[in-house]
PDB file of N, H, CA, C and O in Angstrom:
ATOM      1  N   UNK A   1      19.005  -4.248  -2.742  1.00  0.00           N
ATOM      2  CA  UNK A   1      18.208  -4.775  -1.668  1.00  0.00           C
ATOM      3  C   UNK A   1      16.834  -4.124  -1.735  1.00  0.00           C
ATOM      4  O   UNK A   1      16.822  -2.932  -2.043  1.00  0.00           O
ATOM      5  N   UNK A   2      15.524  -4.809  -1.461  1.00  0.00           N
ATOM      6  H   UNK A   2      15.534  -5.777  -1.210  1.00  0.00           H
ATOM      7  CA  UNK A   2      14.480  -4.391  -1.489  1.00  0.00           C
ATOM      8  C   UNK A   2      13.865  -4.253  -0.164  1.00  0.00           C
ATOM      9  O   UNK A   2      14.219  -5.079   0.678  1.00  0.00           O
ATOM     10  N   UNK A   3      13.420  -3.789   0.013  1.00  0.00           N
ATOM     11  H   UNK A   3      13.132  -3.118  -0.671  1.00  0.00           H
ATOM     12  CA  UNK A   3      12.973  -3.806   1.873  1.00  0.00           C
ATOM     13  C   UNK A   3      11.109  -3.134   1.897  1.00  0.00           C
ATOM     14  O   UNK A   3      10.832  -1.941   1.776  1.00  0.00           O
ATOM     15  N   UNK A   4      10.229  -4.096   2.054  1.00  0.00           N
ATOM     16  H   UNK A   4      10.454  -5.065   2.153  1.00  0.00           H
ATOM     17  CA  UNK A   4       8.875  -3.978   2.404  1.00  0.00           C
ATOM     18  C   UNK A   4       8.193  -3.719   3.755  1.00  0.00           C
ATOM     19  O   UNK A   4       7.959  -4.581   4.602  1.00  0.00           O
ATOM     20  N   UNK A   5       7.884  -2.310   3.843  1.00  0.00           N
ATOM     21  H   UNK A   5       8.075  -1.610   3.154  1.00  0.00           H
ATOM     22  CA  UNK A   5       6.956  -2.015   4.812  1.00  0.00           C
ATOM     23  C   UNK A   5       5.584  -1.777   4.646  1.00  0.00           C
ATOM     24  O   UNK A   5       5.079  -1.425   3.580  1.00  0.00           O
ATOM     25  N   UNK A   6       4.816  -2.017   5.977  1.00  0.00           N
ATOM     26  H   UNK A   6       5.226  -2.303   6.843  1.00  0.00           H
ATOM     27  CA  UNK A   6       3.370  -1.652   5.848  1.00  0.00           C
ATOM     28  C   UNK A   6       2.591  -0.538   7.070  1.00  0.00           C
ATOM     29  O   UNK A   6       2.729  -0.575   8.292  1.00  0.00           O
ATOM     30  N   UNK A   7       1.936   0.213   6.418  1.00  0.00           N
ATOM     31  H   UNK A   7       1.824   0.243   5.425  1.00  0.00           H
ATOM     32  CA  UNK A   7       1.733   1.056   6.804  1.00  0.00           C
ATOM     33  C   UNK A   7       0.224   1.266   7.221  1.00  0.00           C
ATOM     34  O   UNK A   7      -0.539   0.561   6.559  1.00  0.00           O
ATOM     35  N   UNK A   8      -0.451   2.156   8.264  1.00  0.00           N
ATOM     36  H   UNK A   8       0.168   2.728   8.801  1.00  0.00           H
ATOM     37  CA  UNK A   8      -1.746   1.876   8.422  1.00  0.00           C
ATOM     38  C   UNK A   8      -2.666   3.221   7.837  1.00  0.00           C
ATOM     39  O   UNK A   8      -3.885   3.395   7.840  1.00  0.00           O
ATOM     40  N   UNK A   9      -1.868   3.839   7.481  1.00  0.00           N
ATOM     41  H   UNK A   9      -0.878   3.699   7.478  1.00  0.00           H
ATOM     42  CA  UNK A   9      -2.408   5.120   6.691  1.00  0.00           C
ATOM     43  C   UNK A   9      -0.862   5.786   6.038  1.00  0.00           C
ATOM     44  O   UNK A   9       0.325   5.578   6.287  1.00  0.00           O
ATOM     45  N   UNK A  10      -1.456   6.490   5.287  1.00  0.00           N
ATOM     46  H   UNK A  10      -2.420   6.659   5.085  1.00  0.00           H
ATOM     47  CA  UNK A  10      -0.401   7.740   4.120  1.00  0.00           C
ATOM     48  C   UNK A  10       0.236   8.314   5.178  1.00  0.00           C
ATOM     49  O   UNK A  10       1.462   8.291   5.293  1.00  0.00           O
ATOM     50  N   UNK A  11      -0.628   8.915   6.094  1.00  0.00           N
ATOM     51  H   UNK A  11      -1.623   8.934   6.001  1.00  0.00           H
ATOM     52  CA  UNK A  11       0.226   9.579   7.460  1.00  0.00           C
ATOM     53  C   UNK A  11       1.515   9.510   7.819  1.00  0.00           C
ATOM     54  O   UNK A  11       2.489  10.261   7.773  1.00  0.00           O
ATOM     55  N   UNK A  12       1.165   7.887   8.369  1.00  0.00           N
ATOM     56  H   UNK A  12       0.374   7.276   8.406  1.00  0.00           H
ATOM     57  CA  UNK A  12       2.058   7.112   9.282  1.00  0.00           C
ATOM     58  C   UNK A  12       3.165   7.155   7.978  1.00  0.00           C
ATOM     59  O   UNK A  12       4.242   7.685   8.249  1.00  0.00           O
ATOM     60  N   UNK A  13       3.021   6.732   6.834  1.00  0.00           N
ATOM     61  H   UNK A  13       2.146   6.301   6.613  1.00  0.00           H
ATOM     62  CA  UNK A  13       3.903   6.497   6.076  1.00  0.00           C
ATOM     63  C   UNK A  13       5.143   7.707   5.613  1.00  0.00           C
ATOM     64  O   UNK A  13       6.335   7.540   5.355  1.00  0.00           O
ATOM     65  N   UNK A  14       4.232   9.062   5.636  1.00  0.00           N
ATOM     66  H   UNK A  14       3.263   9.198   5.846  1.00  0.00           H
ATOM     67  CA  UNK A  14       4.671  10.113   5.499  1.00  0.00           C
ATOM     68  C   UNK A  14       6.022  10.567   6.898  1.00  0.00           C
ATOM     69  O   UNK A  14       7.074  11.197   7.005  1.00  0.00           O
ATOM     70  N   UNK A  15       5.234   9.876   7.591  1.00  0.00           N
ATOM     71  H   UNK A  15       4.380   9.364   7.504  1.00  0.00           H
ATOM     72  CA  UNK A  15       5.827  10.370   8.925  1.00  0.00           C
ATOM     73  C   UNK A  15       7.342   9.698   9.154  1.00  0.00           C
ATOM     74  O   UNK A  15       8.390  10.266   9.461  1.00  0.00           O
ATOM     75  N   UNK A  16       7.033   8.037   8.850  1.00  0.00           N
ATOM     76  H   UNK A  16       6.181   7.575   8.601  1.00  0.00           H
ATOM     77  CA  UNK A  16       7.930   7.618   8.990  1.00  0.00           C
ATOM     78  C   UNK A  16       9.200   8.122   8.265  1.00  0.00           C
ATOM     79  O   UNK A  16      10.265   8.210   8.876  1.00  0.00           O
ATOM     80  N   UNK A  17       9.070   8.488   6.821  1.00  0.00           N
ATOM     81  H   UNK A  17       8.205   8.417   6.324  1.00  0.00           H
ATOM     82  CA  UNK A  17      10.137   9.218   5.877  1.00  0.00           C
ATOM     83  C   UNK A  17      10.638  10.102   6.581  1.00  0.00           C
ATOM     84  O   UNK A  17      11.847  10.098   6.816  1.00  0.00           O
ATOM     85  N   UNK A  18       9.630  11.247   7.167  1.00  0.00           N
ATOM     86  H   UNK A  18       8.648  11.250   6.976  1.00  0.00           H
ATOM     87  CA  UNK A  18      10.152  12.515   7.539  1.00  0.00           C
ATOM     88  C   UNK A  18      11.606  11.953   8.616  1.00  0.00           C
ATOM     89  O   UNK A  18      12.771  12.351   8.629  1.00  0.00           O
ATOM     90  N   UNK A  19      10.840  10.786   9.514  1.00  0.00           N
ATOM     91  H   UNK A  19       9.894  10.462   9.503  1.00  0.00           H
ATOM     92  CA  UNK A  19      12.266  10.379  10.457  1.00  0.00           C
ATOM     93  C   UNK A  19      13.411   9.900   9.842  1.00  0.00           C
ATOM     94  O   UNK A  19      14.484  10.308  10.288  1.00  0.00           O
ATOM     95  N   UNK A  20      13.415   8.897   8.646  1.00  0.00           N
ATOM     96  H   UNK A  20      12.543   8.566   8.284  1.00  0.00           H
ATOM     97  CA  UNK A  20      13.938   8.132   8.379  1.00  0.00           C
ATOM     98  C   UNK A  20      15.157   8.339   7.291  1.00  0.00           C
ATOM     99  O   UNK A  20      16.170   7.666   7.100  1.00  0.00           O
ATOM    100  N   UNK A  21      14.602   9.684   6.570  1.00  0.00           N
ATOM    101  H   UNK A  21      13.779  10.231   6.725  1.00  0.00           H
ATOM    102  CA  UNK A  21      14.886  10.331   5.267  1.00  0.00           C
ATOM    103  C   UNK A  21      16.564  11.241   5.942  1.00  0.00           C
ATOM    104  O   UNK A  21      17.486  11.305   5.129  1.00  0.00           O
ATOM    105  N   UNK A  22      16.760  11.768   7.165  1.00  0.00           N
ATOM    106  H   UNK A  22      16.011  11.715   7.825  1.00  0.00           H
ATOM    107  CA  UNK A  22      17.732  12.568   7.547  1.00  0.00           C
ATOM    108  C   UNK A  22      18.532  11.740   7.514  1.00  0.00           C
ATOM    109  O   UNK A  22      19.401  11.668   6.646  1.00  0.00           O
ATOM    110  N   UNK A  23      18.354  10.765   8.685  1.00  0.00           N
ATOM    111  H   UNK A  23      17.648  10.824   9.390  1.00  0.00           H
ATOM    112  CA  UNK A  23      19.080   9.528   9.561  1.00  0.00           C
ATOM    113  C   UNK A  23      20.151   8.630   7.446  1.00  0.00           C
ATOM    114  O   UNK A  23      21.247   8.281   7.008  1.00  0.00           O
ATOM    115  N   UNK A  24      19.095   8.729   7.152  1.00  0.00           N
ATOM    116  H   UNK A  24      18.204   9.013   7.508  1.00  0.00           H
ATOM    117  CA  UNK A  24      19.972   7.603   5.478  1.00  0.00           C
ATOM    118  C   UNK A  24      20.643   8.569   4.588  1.00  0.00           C
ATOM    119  O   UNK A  24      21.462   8.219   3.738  1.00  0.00           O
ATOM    120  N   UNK A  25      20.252   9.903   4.814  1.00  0.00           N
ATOM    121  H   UNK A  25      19.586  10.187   5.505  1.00  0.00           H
ATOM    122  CA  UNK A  25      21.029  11.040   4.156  1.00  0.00           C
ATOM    123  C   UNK A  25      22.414  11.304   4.988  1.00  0.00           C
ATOM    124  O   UNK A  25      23.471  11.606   4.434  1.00  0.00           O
ATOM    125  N   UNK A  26      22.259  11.153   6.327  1.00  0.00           N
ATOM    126  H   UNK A  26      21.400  10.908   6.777  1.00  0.00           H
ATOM    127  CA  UNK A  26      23.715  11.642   7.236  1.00  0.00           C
ATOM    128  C   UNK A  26      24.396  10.339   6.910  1.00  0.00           C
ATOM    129  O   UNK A  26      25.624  10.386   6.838  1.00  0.00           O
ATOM    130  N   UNK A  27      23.970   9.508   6.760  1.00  0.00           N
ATOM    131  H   UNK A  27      22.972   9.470   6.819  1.00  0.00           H
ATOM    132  CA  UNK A  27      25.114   7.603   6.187  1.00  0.00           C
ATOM    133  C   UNK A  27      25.075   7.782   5.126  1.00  0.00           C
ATOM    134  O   UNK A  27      25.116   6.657   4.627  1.00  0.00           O
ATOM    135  N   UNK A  28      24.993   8.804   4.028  1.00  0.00           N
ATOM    136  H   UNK A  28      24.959   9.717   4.434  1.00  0.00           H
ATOM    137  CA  UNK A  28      25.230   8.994   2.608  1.00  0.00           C
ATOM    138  C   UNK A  28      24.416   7.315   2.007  1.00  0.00           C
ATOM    139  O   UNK A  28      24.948   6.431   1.336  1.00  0.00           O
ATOM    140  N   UNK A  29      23.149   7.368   2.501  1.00  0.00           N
ATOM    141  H   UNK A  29      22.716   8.086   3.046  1.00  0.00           H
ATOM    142  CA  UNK A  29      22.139   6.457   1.763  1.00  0.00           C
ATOM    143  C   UNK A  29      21.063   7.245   1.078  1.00  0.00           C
ATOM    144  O   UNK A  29      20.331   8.143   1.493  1.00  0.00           O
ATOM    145  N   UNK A  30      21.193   6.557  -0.282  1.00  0.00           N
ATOM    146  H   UNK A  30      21.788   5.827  -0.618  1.00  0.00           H
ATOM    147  CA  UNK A  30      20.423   6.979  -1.080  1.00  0.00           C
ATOM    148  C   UNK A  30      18.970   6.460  -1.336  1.00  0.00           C
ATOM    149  O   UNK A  30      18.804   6.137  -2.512  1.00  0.00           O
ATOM    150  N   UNK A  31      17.895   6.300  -0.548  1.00  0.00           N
ATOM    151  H   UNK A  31      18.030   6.561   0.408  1.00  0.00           H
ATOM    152  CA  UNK A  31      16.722   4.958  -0.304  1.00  0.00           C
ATOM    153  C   UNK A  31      15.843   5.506  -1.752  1.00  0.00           C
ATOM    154  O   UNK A  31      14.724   5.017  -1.904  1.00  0.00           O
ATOM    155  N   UNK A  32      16.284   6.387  -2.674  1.00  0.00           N
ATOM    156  H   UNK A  32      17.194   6.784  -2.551  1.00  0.00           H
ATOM    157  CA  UNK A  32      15.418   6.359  -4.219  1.00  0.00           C
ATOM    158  C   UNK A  32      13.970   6.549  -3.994  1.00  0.00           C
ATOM    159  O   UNK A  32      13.539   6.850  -2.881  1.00  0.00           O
ATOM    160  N   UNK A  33      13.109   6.359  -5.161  1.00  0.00           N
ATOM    161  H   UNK A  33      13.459   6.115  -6.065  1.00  0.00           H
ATOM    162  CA  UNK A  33      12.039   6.670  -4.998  1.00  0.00           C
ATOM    163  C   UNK A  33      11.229   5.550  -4.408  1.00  0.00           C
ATOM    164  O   UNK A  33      11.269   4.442  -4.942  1.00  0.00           O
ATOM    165  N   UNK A  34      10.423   5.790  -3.235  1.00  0.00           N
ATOM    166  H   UNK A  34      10.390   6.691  -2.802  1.00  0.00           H
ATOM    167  CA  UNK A  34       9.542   4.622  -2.687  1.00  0.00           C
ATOM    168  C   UNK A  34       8.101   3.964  -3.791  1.00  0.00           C
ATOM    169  O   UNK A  34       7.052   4.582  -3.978  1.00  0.00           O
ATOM    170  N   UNK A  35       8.387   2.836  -4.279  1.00  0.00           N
ATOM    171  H   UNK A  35       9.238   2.335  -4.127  1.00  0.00           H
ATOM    172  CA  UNK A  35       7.352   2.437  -4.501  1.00  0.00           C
ATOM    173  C   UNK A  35       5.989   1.822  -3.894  1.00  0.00           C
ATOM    174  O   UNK A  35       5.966   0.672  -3.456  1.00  0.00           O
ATOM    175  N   UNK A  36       4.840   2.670  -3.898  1.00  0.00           N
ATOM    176  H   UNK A  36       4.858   3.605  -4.254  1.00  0.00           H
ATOM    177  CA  UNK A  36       3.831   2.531  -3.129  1.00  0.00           C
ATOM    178  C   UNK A  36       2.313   2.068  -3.743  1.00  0.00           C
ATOM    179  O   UNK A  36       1.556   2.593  -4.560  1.00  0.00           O
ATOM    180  N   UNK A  37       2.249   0.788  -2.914  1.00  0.00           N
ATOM    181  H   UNK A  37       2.864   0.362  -2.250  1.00  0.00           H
ATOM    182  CA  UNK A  37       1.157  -0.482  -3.320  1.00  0.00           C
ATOM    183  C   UNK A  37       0.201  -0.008  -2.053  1.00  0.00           C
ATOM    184  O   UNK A  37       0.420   0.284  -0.877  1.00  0.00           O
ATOM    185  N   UNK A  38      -1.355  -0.104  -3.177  1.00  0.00           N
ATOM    186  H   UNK A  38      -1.533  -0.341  -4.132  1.00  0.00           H
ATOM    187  CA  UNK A  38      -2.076   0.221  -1.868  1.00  0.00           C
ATOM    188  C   UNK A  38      -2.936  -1.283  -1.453  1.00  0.00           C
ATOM    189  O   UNK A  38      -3.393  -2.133  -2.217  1.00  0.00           O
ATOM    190  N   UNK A  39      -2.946  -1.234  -0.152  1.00  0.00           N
ATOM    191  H   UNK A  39      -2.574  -0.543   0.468  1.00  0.00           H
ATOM    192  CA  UNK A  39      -3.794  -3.134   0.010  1.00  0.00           C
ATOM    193  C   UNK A  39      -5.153  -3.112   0.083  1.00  0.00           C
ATOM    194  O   UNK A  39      -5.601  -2.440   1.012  1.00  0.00           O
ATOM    195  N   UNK A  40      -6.012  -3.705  -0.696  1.00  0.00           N
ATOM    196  H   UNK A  40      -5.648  -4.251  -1.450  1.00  0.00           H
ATOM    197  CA  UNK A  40      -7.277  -3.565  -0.265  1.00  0.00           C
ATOM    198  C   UNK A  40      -7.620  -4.434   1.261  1.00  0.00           C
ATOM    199  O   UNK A  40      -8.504  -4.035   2.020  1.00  0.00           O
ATOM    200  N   UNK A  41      -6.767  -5.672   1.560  1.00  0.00           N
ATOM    201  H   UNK A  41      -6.049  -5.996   0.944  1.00  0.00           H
ATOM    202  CA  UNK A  41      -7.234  -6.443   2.298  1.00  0.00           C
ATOM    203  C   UNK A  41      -5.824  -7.052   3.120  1.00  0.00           C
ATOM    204  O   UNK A  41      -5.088  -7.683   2.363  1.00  0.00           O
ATOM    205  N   UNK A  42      -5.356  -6.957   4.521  1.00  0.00           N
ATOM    206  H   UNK A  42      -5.954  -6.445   5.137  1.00  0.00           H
ATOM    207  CA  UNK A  42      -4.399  -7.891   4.958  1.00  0.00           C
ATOM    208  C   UNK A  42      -5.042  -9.425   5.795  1.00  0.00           C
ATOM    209  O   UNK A  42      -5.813  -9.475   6.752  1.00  0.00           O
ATOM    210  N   UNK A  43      -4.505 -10.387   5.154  1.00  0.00           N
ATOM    211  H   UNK A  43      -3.878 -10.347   4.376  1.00  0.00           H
ATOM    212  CA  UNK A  43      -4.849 -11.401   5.921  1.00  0.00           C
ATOM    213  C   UNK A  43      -3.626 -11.766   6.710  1.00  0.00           C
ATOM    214  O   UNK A  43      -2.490 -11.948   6.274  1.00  0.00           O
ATOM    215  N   UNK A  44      -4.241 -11.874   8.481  1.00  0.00           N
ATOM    216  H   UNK A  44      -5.165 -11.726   8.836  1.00  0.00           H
ATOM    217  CA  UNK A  44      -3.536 -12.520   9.109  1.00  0.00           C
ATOM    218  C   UNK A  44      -3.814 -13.689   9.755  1.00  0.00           C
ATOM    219  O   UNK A  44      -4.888 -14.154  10.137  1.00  0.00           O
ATOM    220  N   UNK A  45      -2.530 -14.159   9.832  1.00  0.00           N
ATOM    221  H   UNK A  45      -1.658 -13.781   9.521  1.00  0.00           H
ATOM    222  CA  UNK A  45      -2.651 -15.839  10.673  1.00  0.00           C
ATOM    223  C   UNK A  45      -3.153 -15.594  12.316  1.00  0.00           C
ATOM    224  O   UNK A  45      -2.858 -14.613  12.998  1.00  0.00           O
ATOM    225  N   UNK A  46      -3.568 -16.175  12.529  1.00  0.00           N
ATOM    226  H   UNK A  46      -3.807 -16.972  11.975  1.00  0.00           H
ATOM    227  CA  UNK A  46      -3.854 -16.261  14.258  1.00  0.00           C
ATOM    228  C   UNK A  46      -2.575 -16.960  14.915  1.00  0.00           C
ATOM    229  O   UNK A  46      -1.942 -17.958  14.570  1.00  0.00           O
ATOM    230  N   UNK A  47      -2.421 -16.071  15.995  1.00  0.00           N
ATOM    231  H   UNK A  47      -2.935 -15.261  16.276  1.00  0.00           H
ATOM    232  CA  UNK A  47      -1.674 -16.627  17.062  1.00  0.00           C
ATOM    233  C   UNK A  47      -2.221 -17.697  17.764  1.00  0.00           C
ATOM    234  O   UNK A  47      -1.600 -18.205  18.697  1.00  0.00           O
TER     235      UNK A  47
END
């Protein structure tokens, strides 16, 4: 399974692991090495 998040800085991204990294280690999940794309530009649709 592949699973894509976006992030608004390295920070946030960092941060999120620090939470996320215990929580998939105590369910004996192994989430591997994150591959990380940087965006120059997001386009969004209007509501």
């Amino acid at each position: 399974m592949k699973v894509s998040l976006l992030f608004d800085s390295k920070e946030h991204f960092e941060s999120f692991g620090a939470k996320i990294g215990p929580v998939l280690s105590e369910m004996g999940i192994d989430p591997g090495e994150p591959e990380v794309i940087e965006l120059h530009k997001v386009i969004r649709r209007k509501k």
